[in-house]
TIVO-2410 file (N, C-alpha, C; in nm, 3 decimals):
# residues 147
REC num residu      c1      c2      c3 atome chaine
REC   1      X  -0.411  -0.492   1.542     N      A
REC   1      X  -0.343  -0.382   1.476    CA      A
REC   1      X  -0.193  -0.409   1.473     C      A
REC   2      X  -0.089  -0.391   1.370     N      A
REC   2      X  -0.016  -0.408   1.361    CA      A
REC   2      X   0.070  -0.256   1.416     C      A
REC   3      X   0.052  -0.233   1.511     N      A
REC   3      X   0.119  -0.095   1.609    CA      A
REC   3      X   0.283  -0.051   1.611     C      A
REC   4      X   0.289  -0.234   1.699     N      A
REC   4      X   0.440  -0.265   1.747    CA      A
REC   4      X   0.501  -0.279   1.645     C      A
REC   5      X   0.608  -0.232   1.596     N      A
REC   5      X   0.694  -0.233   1.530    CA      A
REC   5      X   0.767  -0.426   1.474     C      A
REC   6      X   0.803  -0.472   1.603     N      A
REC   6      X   0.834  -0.609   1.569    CA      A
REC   6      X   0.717  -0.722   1.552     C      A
REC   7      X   0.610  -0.663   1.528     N      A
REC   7      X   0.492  -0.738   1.489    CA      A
REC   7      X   0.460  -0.703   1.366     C      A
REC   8      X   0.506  -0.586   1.309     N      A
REC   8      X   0.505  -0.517   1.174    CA      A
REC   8      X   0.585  -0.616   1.083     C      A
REC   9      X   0.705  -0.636   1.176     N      A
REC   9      X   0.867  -0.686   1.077    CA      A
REC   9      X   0.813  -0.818   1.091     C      A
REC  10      X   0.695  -0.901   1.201     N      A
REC  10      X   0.771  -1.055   1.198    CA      A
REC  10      X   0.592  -1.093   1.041     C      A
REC  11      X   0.470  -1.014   1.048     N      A
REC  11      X   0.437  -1.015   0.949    CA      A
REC  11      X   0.485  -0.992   0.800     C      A
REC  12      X   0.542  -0.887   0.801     N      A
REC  12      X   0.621  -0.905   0.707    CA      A
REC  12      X   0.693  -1.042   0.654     C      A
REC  13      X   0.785  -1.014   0.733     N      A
REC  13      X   0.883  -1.168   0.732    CA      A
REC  13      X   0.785  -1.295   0.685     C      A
REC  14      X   0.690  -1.320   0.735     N      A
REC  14      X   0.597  -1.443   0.667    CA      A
REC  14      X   0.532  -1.408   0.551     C      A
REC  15      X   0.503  -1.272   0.491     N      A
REC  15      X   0.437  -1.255   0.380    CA      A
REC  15      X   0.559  -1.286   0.245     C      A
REC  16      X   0.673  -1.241   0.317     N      A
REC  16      X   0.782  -1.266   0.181    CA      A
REC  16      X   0.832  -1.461   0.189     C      A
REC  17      X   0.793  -1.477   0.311     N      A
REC  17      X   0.845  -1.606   0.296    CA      A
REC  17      X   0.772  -1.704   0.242     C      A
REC  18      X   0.621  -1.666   0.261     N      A
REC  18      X   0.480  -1.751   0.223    CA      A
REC  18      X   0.511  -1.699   0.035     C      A
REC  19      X   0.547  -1.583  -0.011     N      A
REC  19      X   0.557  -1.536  -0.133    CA      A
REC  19      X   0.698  -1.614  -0.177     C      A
REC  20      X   0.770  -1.593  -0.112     N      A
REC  20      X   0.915  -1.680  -0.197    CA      A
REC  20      X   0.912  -1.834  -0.205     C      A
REC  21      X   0.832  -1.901  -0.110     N      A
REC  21      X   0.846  -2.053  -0.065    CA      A
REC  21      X   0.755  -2.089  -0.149     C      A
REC  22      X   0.621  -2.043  -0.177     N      A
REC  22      X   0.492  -2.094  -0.238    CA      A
REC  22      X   0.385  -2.150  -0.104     C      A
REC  23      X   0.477  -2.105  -0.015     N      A
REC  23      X   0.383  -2.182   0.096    CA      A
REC  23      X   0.244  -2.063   0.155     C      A
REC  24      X   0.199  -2.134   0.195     N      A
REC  24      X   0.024  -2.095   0.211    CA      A
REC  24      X  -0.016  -2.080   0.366     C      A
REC  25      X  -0.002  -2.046   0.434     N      A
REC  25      X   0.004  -2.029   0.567    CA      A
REC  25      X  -0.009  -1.866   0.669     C      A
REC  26      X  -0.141  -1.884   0.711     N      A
REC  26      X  -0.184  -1.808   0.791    CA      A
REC  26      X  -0.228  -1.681   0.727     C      A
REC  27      X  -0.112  -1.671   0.618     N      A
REC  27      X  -0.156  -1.523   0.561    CA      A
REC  27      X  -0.157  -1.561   0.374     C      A
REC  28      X  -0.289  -1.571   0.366     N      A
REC  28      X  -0.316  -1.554   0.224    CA      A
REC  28      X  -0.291  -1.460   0.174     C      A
REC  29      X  -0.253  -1.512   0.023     N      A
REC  29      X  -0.176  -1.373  -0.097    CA      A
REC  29      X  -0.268  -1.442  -0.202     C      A
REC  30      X  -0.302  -1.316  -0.326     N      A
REC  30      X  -0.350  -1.346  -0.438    CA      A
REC  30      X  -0.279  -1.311  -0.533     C      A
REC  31      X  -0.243  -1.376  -0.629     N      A
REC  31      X  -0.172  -1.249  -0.689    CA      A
REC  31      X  -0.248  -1.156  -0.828     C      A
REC  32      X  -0.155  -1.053  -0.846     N      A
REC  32      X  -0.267  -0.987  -0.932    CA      A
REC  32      X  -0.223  -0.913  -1.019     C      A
REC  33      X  -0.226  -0.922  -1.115     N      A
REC  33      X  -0.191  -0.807  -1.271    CA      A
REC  33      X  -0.288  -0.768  -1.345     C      A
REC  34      X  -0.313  -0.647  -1.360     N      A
REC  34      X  -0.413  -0.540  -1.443    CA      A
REC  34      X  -0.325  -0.397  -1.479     C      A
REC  35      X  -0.398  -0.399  -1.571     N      A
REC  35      X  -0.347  -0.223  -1.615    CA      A
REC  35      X  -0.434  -0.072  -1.486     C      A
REC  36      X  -0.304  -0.048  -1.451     N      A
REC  36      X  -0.396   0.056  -1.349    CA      A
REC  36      X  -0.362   0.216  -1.438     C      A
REC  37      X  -0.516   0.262  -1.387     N      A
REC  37      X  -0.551   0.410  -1.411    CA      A
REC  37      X  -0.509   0.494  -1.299     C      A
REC  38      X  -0.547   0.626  -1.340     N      A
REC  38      X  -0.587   0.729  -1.237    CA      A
REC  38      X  -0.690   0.722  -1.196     C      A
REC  39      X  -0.736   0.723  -1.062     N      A
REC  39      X  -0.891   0.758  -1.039    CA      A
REC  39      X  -0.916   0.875  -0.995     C      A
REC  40      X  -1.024   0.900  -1.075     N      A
REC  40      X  -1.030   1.109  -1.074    CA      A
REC  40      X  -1.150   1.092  -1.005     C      A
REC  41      X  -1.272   1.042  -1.021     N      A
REC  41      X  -1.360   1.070  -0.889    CA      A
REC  41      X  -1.417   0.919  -0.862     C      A
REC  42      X  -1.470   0.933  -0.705     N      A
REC  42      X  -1.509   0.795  -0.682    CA      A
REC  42      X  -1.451   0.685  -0.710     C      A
REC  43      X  -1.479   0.540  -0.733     N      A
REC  43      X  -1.427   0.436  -0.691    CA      A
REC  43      X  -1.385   0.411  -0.867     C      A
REC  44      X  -1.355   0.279  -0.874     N      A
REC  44      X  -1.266   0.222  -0.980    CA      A
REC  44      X  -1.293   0.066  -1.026     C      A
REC  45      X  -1.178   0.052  -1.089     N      A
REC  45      X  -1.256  -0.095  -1.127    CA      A
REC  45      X  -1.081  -0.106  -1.108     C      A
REC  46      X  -0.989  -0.062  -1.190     N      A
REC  46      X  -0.832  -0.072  -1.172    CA      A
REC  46      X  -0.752   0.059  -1.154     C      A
REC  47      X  -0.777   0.112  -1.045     N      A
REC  47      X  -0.695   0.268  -1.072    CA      A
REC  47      X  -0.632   0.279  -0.906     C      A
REC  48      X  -0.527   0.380  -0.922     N      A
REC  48      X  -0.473   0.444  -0.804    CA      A
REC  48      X  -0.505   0.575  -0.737     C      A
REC  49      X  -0.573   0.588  -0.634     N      A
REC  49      X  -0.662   0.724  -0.569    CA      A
REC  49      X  -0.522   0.806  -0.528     C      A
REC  50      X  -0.412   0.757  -0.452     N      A
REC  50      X  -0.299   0.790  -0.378    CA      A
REC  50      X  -0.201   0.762  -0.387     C      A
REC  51      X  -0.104   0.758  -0.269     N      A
REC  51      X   0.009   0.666  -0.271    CA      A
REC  51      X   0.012   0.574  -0.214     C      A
REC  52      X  -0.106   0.541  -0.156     N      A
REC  52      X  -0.101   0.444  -0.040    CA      A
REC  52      X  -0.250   0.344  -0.043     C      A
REC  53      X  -0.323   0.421  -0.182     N      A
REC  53      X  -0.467   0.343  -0.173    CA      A
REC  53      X  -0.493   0.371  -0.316     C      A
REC  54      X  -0.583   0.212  -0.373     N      A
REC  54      X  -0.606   0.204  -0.487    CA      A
REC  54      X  -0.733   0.090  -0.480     C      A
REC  55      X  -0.751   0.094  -0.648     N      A
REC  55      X  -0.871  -0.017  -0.677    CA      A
REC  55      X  -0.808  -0.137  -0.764     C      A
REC  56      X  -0.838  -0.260  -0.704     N      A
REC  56      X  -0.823  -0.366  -0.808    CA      A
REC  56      X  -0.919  -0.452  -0.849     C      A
REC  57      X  -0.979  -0.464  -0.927     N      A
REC  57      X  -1.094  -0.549  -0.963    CA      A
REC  57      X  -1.201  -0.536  -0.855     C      A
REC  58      X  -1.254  -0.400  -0.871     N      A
REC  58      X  -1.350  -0.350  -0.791    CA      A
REC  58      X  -1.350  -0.350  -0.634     C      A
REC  59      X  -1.229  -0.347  -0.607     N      A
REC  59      X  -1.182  -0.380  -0.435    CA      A
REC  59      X  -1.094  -0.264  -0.381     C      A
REC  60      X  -1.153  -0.210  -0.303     N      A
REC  60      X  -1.056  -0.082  -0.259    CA      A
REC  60      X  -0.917  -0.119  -0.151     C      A
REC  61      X  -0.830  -0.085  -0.209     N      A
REC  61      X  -0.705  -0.164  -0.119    CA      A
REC  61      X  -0.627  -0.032  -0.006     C      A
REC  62      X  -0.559  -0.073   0.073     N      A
REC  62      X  -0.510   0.031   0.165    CA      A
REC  62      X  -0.387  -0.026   0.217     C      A
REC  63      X  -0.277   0.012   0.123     N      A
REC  63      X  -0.140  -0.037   0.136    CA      A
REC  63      X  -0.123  -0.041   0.318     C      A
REC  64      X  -0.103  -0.147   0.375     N      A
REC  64      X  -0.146  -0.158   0.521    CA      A
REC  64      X   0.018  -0.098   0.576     C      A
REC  65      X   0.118  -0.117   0.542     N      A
REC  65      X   0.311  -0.087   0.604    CA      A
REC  65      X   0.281   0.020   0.596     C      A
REC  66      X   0.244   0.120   0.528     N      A
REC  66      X   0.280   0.218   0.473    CA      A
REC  66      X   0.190   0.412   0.510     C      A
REC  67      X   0.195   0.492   0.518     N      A
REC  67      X   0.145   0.588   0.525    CA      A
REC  67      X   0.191   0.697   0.425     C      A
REC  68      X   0.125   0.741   0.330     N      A
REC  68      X   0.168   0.815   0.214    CA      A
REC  68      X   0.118   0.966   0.261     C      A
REC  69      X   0.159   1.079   0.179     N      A
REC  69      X   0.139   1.202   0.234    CA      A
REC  69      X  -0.049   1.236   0.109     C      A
REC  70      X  -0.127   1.330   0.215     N      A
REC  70      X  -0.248   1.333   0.100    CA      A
REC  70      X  -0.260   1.387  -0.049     C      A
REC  71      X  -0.288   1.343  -0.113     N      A
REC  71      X  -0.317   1.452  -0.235    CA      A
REC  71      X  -0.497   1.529  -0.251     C      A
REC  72      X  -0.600   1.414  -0.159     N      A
REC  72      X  -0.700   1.473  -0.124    CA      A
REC  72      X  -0.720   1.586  -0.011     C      A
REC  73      X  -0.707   1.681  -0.028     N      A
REC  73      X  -0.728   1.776   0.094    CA      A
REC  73      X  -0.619   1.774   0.182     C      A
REC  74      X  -0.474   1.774   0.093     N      A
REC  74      X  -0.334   1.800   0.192    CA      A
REC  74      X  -0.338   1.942   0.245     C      A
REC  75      X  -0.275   1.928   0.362     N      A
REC  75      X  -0.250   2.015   0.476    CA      A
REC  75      X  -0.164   2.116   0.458     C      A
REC  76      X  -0.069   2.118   0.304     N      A
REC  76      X   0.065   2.232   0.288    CA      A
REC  76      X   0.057   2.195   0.158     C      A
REC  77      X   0.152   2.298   0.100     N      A
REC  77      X   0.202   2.285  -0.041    CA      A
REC  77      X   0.281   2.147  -0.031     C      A
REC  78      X   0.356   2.153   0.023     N      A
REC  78      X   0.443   2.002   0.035    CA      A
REC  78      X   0.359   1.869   0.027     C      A
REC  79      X   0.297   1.897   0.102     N      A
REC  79      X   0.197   1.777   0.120    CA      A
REC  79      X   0.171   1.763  -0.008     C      A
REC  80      X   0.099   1.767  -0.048     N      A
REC  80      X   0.041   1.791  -0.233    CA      A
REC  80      X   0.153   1.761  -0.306     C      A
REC  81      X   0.244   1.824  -0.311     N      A
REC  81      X   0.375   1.768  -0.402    CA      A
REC  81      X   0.424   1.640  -0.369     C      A
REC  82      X   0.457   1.585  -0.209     N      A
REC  82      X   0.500   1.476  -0.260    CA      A
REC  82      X   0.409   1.347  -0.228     C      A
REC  83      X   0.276   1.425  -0.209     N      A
REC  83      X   0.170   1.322  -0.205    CA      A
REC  83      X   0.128   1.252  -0.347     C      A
REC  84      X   0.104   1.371  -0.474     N      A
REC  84      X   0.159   1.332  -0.615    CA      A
REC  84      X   0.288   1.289  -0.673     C      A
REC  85      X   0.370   1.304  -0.617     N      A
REC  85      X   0.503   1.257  -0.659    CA      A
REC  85      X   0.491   1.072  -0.606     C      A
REC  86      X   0.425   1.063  -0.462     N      A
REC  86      X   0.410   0.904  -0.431    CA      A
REC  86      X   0.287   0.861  -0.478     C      A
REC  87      X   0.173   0.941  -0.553     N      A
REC  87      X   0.080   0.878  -0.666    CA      A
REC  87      X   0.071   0.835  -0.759     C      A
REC  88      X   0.203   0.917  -0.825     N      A
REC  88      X   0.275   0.886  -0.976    CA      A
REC  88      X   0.399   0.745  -0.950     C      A
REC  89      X   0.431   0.700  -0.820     N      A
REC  89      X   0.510   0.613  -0.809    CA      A
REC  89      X   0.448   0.505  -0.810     C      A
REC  90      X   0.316   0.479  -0.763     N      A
REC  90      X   0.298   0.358  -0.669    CA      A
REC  90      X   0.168   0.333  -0.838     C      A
REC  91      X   0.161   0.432  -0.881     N      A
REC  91      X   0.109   0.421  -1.013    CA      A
REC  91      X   0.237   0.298  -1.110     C      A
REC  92      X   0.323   0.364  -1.142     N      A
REC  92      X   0.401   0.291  -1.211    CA      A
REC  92      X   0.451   0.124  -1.150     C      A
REC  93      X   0.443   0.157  -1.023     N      A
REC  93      X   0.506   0.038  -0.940    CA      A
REC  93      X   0.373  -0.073  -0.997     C      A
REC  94      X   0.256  -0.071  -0.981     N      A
REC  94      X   0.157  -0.148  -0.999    CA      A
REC  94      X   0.157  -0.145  -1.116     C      A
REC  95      X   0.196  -0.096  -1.232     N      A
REC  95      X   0.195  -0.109  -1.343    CA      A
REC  95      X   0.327  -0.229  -1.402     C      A
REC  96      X   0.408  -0.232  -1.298     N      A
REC  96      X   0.550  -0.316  -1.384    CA      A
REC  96      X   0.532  -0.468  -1.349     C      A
REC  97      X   0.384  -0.514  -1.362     N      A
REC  97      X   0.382  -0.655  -1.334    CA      A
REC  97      X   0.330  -0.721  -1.247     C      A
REC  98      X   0.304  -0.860  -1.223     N      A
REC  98      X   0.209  -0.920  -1.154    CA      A
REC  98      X   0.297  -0.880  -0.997     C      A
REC  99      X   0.181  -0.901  -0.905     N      A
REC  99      X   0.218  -0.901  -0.766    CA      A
REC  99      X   0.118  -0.934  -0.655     C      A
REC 100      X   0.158  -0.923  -0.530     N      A
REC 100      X   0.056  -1.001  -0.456    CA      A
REC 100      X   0.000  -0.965  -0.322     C      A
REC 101      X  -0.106  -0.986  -0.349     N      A
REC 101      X  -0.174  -0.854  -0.202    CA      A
REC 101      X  -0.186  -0.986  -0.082     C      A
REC 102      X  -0.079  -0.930   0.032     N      A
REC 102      X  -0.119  -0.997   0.130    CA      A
REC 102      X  -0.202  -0.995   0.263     C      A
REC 103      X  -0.262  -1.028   0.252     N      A
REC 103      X  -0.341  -0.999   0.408    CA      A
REC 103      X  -0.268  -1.004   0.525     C      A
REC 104      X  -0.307  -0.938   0.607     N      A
REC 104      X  -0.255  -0.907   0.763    CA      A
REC 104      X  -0.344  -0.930   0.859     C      A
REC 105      X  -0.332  -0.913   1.029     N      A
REC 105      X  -0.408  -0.943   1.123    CA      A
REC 105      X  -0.559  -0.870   1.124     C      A
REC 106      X  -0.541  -0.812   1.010     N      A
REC 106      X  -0.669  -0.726   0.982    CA      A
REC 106      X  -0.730  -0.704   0.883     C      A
REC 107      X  -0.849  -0.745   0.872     N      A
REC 107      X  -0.914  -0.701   0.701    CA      A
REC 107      X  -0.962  -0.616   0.604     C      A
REC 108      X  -0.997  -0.505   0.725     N      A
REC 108      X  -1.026  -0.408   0.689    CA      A
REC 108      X  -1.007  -0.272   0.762     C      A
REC 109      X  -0.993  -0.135   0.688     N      A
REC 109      X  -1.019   0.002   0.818    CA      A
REC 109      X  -1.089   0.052   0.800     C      A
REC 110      X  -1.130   0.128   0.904     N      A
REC 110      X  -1.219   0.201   0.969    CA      A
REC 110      X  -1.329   0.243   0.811     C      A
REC 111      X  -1.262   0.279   0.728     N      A
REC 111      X  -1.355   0.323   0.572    CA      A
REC 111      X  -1.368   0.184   0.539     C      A
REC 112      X  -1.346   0.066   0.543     N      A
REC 112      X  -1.378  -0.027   0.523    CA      A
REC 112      X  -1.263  -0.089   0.382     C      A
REC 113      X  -1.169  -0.011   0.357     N      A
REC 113      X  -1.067  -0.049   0.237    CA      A
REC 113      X  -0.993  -0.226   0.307     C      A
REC 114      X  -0.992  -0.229   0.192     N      A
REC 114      X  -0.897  -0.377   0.246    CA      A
REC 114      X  -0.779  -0.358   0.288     C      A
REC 115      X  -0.731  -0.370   0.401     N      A
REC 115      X  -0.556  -0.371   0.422    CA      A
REC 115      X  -0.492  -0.464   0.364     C      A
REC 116      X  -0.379  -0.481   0.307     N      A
REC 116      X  -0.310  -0.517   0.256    CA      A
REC 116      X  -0.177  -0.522   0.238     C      A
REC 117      X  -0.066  -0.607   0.177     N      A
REC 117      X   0.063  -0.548   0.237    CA      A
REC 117      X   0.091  -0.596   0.035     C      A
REC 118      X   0.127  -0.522  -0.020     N      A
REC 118      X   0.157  -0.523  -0.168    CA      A
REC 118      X   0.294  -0.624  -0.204     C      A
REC 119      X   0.316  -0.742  -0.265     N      A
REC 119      X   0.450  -0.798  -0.250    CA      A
REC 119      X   0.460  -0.840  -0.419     C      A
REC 120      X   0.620  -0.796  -0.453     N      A
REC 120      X   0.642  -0.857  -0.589    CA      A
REC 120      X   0.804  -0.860  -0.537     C      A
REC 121      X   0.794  -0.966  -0.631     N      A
REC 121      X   0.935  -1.049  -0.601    CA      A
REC 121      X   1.029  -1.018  -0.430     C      A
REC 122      X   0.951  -1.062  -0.391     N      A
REC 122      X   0.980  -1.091  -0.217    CA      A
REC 122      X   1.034  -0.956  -0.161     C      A
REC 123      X   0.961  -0.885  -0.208     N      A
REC 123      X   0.976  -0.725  -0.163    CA      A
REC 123      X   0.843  -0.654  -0.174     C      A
REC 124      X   0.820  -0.576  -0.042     N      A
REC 124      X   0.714  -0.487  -0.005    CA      A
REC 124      X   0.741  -0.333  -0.092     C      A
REC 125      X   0.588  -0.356  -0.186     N      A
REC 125      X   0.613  -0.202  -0.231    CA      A
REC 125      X   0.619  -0.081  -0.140     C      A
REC 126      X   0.500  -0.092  -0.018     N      A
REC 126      X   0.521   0.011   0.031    CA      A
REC 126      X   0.629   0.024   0.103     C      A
REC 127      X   0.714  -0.074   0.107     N      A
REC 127      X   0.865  -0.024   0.209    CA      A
REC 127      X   0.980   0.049   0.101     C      A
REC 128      X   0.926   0.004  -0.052     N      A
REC 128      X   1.036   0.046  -0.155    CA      A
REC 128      X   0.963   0.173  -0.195     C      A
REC 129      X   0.844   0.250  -0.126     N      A
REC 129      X   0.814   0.375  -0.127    CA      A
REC 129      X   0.872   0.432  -0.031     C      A
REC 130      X   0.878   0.386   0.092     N      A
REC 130      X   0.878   0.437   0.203    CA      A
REC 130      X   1.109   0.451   0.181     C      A
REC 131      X   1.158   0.340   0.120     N      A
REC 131      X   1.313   0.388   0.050    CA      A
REC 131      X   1.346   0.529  -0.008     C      A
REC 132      X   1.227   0.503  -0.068     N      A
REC 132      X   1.280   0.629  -0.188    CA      A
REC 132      X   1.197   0.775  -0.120     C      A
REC 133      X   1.156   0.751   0.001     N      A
REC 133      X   1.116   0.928   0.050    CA      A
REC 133      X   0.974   0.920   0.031     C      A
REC 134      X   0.891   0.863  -0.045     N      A
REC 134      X   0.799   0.865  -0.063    CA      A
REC 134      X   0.635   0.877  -0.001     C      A
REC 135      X   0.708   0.796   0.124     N      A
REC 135      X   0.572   0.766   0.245    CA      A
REC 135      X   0.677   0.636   0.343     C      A
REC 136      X   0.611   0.669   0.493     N      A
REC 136      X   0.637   0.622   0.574    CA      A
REC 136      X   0.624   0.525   0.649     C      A
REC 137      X   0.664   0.424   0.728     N      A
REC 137      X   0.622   0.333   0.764    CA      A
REC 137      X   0.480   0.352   0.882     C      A
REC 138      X   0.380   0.272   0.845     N      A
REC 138      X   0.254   0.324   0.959    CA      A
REC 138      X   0.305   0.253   1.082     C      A
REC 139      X   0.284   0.342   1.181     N      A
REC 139      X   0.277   0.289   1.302    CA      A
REC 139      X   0.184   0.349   1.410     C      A
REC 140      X   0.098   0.364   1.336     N      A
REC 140      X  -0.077   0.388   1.374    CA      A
REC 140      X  -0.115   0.491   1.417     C      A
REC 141      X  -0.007   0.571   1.381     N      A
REC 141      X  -0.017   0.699   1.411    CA      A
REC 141      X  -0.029   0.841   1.297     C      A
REC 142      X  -0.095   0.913   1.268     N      A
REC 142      X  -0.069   1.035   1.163    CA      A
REC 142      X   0.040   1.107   1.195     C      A
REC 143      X   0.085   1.188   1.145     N      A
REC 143      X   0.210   1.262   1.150    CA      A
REC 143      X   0.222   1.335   1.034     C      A
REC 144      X   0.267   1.492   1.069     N      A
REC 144      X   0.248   1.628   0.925    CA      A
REC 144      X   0.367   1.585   0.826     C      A
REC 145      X   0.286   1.595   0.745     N      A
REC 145      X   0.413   1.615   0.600    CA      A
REC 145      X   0.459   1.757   0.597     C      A
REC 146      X   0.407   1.822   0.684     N      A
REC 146      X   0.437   1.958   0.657    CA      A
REC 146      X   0.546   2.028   0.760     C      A
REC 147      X   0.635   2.091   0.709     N      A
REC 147      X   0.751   2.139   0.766    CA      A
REC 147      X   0.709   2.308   0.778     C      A
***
C-alpha cells in the first residue's frame, strides 16, 4: 500500500521519470487515448463514473494518488457538488489527449478496479485535481467532504 507519504512521492518520482526518459523499469505505463463518456449505469467500454474512477477499453481504473469526493451516494450537499464539479474535470482532463496509466505496488482494490497513477506529459492528473481543489491526496484513509 502506498500509505507513507514518501513512498507515495518516491513512486511517483519513477512514474514521471520512466514517462519522461522512455525508460521501462519496475513500473509499467501504457499509454492510452479514446474518447471518454459519462457512465450513467454500470460499467463502460470508455467513460468516467467519478472523479477518481473510470473505464478504458473495458478496464475499470481507480486513480490510485488521489481521493475524489462521491457523486454516488454523497454524504452532504457539498459532497455532490464538488464530487460533480471533479467528474466534469477529470472528464475533460482524459479527453485532452493521449496519456499513461501507471501501475503501482498494487494492482488492484478491494472492488477489484485497477489502481493506477494517470500521467500526461510528466505530470499526475490526479495531483493536478488534487491543485485545483478538486480531490485529495489518498493516504489510505477516508475523510468527510462535508463541513
Amino acid at each position: 500500500m502506498m500509505n507513507h507519504p514518501m513512498l507515495r512521492h518516491f513512486t511517483l518520482a519513477c512514474v514521471l521519470t520512466s514517462t519522461l526518459t522512455g525508460a521501462n523499469f519496475a513500473i509499467p505505463t501504457r499509454i492510452q487515448q479514446a474518447r471518454f463518456d459519462y457512465c450513467f449505469t454500470g460499467g463502460g467500454v470508455n467513460c468516467v463514473v467519478d472523479g477518481d474512477t473510470f473505464w478504458v477499453n473495458r478496464e475499470k481504473v481507480r486513480i490510485a494518488d488521489i481521493d475524489a469526493p462521491e457523486t454516488h451516494q454523497p454524504r452532504c450537499p457539498q459532497e455532490r457538488t464538488l464530487g460533480n464539479a471533479a467528474t466534469r474535470r477529470l472528464h475533460a482532463l482524459l479527453n485532452a489527449g493521449p496519456f499513461r496509466l501507471a501501475s503501482i505496488d498494487r494492482d488492484t482494490d478491494r472492488y477489484g478496479r485497477k489502481l493506477r497513477i494517470i500521467v500526461r506529459s510528466g505530470q499526475s492528473l490526479g495531483e493536478k485535481l488534487v491543485a485545483e481543489g478538486l480531490a485529495r491526496e489518498w493516504d489510505g484513509a477516508r475523510r468527510s467532504w462535508c463541513t
